[in-house]
Structure formats: C-alpha cells, structure tokens
C-alpha positions in Angstrom: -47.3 -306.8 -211.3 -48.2 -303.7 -213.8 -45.1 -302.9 -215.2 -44.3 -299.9 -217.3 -41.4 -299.9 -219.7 -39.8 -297.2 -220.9 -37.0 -296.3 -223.0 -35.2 -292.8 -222.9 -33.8 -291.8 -225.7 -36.7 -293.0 -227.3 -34.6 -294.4 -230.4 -32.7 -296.8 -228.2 -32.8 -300.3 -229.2 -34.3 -302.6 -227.5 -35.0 -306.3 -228.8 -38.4 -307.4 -227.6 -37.3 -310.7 -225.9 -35.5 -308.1 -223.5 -38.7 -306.2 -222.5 -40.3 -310.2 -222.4 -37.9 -311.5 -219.7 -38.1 -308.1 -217.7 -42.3 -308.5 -217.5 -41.3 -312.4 -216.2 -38.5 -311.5 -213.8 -40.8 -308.7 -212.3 -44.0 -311.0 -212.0 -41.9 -313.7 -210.6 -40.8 -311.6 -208.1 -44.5 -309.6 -207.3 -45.4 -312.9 -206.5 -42.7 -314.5 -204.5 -42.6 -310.8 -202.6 -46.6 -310.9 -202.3 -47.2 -307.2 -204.6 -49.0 -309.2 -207.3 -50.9 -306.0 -207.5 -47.8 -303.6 -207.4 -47.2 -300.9 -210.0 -43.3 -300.7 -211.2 -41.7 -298.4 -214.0 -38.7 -299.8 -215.9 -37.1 -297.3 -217.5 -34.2 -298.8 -220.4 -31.3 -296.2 -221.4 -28.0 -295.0 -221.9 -24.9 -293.7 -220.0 -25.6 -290.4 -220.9 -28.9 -290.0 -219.4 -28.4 -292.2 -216.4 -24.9 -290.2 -215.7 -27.2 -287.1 -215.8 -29.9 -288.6 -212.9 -26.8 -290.5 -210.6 -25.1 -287.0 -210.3 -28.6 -285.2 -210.1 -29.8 -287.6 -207.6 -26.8 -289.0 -205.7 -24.6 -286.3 -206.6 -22.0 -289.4 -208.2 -20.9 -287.7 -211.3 -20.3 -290.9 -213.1 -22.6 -294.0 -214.9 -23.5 -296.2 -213.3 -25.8 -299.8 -214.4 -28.9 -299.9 -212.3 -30.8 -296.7 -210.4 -34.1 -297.4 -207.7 -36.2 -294.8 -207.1 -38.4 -295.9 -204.3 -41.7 -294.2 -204.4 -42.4 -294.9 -200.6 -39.2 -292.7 -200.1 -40.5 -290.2 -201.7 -41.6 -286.9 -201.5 -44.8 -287.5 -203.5 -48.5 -287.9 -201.6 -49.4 -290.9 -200.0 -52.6 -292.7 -202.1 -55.5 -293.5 -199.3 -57.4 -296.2 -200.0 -55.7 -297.8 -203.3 -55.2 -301.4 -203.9 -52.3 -300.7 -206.0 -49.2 -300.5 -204.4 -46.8 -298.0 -206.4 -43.5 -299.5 -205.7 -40.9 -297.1 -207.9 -38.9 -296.9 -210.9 -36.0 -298.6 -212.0 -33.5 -297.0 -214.6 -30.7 -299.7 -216.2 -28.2 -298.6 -218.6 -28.0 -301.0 -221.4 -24.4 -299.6 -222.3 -23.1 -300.6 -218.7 -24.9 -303.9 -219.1 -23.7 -304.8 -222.4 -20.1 -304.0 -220.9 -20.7 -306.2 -217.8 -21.7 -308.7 -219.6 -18.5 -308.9 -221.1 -16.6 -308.4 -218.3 -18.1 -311.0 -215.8 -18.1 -313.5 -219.1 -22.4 -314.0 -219.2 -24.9 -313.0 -221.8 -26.4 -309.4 -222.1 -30.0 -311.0 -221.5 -28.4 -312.1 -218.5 -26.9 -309.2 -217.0 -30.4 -307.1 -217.8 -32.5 -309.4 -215.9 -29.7 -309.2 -213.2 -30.2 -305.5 -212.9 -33.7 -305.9 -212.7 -33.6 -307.8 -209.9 -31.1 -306.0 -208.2 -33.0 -303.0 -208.6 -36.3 -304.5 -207.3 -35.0 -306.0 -204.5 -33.5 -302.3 -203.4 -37.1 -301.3 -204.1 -38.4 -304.4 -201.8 -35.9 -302.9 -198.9 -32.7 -304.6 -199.4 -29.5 -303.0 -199.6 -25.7 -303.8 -199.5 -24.2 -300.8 -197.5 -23.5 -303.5 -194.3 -21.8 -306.4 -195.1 -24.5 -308.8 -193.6 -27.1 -306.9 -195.5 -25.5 -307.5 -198.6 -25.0 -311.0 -198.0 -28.6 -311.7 -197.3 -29.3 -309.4 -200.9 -26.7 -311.5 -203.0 -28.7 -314.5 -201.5 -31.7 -313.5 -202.6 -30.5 -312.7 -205.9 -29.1 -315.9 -206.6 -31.9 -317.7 -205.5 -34.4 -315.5 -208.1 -31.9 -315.9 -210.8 -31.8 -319.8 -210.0 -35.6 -319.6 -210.2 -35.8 -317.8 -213.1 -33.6 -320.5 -215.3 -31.1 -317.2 -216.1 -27.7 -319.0 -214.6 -24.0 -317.0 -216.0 -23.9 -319.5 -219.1 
C-alpha cells in the first residue's frame, strides 16, 4: 500500500518508530484486504485541528481520536482506467491517543496502531452504528491487532 504521512501542525512530534508501525499496520492490512496497490493518506495531529474538521465535517463540535475520509464517498471525480485504488485519508489525534492510552491502561504505540486500524477498516466499509455491525468490526480488529503482535500489554 502507498501510504502518505502527514503531520498538521507541521512541528508536531512524531517519533519515527510511530510512522514505522503505521506503514506495517497499513500493508498488513492492503494485503489481507487485497488493495496491495491502494493509495492511503495518514494524516497525525492535534485536538485542535481535528476539533476544527469533526465540527466542519460531522458538525460534532468536540475532538475526537480517529477521522475516515473515504474517497469513494466523495465528491471528487472518479479515475478511469487507474490501477491505483485511492482509498482516503485518515486523521488521528495523538493528544486523544496519548490520553486513551492511559485510560484503557496500554501503550501509546498501541493505541496509534489501534486507530489506524479502526480508521482503515471504516475506509474498507465497516462501521459500528448497528450493533451486529460493530461486533463483526471489533472482530476484525482484534484479529489485525492479534496479527500484528500489538496486544494491550
């Protein structure tokens, strides 16, 4: 998978084993999902800025951890002919994940990678607004997060 990272504001943090486990998560899962070839934008930022895009976006006027941006939801032009699937961007806050990470007991890497796959898997399709939906989600999660080695240490 061609994954993009980002990081908004630009003087953010970020250590590099972060953006390391991020690129593994996301190939693991272009490969178990079969979008090997996919294109996916990571965005890594604050509460600030991802308060500013939930209330823009969802009209939730609030931070919130993890954001997915679909592309084939989107408004933009469908691409004829390309081998590359663009699949979307996902925005994390590493202020909520640092605070989650705390609060369910687990380690910041952790709870990253967690949001990463959360938000991939809502760019994949899945959801958790019915119950057996998110059932079938926290299933899949588990079982990436078991594959990946990344338990709640």
């Amino acid at each position: 998978m061609n994954v993009t990272i980002g990081i908004e504001p630009d003087e953010l943090a970020i250590e590099k084993e972060i953006e390391d486990e991020i690129i593994r998560a996301t190939n693991f899962m272009g490969k178990l999902y079969g979008a090997e070839n996919a294109e996916l934008s990571v965005t890594l930022t604050d509460d600030e800025h991802i308060h500013a895009l939930n209330k823009k976006f969802r009209g939730i006027d609030r931070p919130t951890d993890v954001l997915s941006f679909a592309f084939r939801e989107s408004d933009e032009p469908e691409i004829l002919d390309s081998q590359v699937e663009i699949l979307g961007d996902i925005i994390i806050s590493l202020e909520r994940a640092k605070m989650q990470a705390v609060e369910f007991g687990h380690s910041y890497l952790r709870e990253v990678i967690f949001l990463t796959v959360h938000g991939l898997l809502h760019l994949f399709g899945y959801d958790h607004i019915e119950e057996a939906a998110r059932l079938e989600m926290e299933c899949e999660q588990d079982m990436i997060m078991k594959s990946l080695g990344i338990g709640r240490d």
